[in-house]
N, C-alpha and C positions, 0 to 999 in steps of 0.2 A: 580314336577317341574312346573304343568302347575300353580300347586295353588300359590306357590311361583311368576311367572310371574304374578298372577291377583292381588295377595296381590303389588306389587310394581306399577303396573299402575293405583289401585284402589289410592296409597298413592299418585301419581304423580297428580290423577283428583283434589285432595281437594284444591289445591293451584290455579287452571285455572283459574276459573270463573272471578275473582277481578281485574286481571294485563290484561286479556283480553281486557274487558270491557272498560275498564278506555285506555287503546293505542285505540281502537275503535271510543270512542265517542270525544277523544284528538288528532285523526290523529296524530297518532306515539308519536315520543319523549320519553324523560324516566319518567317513572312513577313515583309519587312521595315515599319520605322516606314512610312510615308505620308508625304507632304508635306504639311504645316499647310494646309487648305485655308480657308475662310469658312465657317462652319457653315450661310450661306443655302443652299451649295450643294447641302449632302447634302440641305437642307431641301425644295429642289427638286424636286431629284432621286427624294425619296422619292415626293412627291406627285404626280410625272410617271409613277410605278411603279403607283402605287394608281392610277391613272386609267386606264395601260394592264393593269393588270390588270381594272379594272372590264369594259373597251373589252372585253377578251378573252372574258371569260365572256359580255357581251351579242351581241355581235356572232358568236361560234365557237360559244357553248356552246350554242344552240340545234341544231345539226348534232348534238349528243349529246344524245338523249333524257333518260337517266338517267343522267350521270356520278357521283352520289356525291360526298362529301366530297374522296375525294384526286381524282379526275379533277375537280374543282374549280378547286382547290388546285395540282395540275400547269397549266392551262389559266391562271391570272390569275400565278403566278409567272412563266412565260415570257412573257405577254403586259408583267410588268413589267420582263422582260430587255429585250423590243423596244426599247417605248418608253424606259426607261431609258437604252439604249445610244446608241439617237438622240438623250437628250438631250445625255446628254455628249457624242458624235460635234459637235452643235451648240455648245455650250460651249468645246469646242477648236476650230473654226472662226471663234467669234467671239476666240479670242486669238490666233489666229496660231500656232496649234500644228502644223496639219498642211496637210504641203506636198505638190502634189502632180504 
């Protein structure tokens, strides 16, 4: 059960970072549409989130005796930011997005 909880917070981090950001530096408001992507991707993506969130909790969460639900929950959502972010980072690499 608990892996089950990290895999879904790990899937919940991969989506954070962009809509954050962007209400941040936009003081509120609604973010803009997105660009029509391939639904494989977010497919991916999610699934690269729930793995690094898994990864998180096995790997770190042993360093925490008793974390509890949310020090859980914090621990496999950011693990699902990692790996998340390095997929994408990898996914604009493979199209020719970022130059350097």
């Amino acid at each position: 059960m608990n892996m089950a909880f990290a895999a879904m917070m790990g899937w919940c981090g991969t989506m954070w970072p962009g809509w954050f950001l962007w209400w941040l530096i936009h003081h509120g408001g609604r973010p803009p549409i997105p660009d029509p992507e391939p639904w494989w991707r977010n497919l991916v993506r999610g699934v690269i989130g729930a793995i690094g969130g898994i990864g998180a909790v096995t790997v770190i969460g042993p360093d925490f005796p008793n974390p509890g639900l949310v020090g859980t929950g914090v621990l496999a959502f950011f693990g699902g930011v990692f790996l998340g972010s390095l997929a994408d980072s990898v996914m604009a690499a493979g199209r020719g997005q970022i130059r350097g």
